[in-house]
Every structure is written in structure tokens, then in C-alpha cells.
C-alpha positions in Angstrom: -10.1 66.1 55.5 -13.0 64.6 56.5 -13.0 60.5 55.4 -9.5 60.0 54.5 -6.2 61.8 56.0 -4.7 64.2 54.2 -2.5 63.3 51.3 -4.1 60.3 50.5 -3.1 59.3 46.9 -6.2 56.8 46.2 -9.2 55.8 48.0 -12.6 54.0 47.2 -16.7 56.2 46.8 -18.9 53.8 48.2 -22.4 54.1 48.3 -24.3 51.9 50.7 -27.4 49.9 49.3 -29.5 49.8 52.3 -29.0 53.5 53.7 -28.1 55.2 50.4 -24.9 56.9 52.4 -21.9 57.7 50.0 -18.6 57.8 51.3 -15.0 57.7 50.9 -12.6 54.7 52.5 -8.8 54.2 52.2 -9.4 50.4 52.2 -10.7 49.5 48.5 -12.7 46.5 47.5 -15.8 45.4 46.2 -18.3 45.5 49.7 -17.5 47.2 53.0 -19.9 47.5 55.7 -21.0 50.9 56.2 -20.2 52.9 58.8 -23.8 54.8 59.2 -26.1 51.6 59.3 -23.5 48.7 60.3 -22.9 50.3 63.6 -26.6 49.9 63.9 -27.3 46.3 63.3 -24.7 45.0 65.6 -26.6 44.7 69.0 -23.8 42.3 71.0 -26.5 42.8 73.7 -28.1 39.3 72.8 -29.8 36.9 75.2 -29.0 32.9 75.4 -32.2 32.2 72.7 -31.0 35.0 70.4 -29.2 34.5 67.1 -26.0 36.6 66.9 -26.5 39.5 64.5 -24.6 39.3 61.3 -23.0 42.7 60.2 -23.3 42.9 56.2 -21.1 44.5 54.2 -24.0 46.6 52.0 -21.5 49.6 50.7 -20.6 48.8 47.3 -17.9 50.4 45.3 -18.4 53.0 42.8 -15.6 54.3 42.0 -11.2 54.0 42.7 -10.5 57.8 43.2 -7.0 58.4 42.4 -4.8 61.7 42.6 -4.5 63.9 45.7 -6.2 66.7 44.2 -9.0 64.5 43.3 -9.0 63.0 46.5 -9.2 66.1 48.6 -12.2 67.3 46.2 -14.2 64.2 46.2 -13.6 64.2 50.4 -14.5 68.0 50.1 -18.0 67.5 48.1 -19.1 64.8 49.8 -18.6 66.4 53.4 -20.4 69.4 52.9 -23.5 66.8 52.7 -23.3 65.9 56.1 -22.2 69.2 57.8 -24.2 71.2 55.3 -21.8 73.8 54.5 -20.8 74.2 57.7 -16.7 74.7 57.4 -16.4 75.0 61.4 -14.9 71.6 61.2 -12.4 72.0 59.2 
């Protein structure tokens, strides 16, 4: 699968509030940083006068997905967004 491994019985749809990126994570709670625009806002590249950036955890949860099946259709769906159809990657 795409997000998750394969057989994964439950797993959290977050949706980010800054980038608007939805995506599935085995970790579950309420806020996780997301993995589109968090990788962005860390620069560690920071000079002696610069702050050190904080990395925000902007992907809220939407929903506990549980069930294989449902699991594996959810991680289906929502990859087809980012490869747009293209099933090479599977």
C-alpha cells in the first residue's frame, strides 16, 4: 500500500490545515505534523541571530479507519490523488 503497510488493522485520515493534504498514518491522535509541509518549515540551516524554527503539528484527525478492507480502500483512494491513476507503483 501506499501510507500504511499492508495489513494494517486501524489507522488515522488526517487532513493538514495549512496545505490541505489528506493522508493516512498508523500513529493516531489528535495533531501530527504533516509530512508534505513540515519537511518544509524545518530549515536546521540557521545562523547564530536566527530563532530555531518550530515544526507544528497542523494535520488534524478526521477520522480512526478501522478494518483491513477499509484500510486498504481508504490507502487505495487517497493514493490515486497523488500518482493520478498511475498503478506503476503498485
Amino acid at each position: 500500500m501506499y501510507y500504511v503497510q499492508d495489513g494494517t488493522e486501524r489507522c488515522g485520515l488526517y487532513e493538514c490545515s495549512r496545505c490541505h493534504e489528506r493522508f493516512l498514518d498508523e500513529r493516531i491522535g489528535p495533531a501530527l505534523m504533516c509530512p508534505a509541509c513540515g519537511e518544509a518549515v524545518a530549515d536546521m540551516e540557521i545562523g547564530p541571530d536566527d530563532e530555531m524554527p518550530q515544526n507544528e503539528e497542523t494535520a488534524v484527525l478526521q477520522e480512526v479507519i478501522e478494518g483491513a478492507e477499509n484500510v486498504e480502500k481508504y490507502d487505495t483512494l487517497l493514493s490515486l490523488a497523488v500518482t493520478g491513476g498511475n498503478y506503476d507503483w503498485l
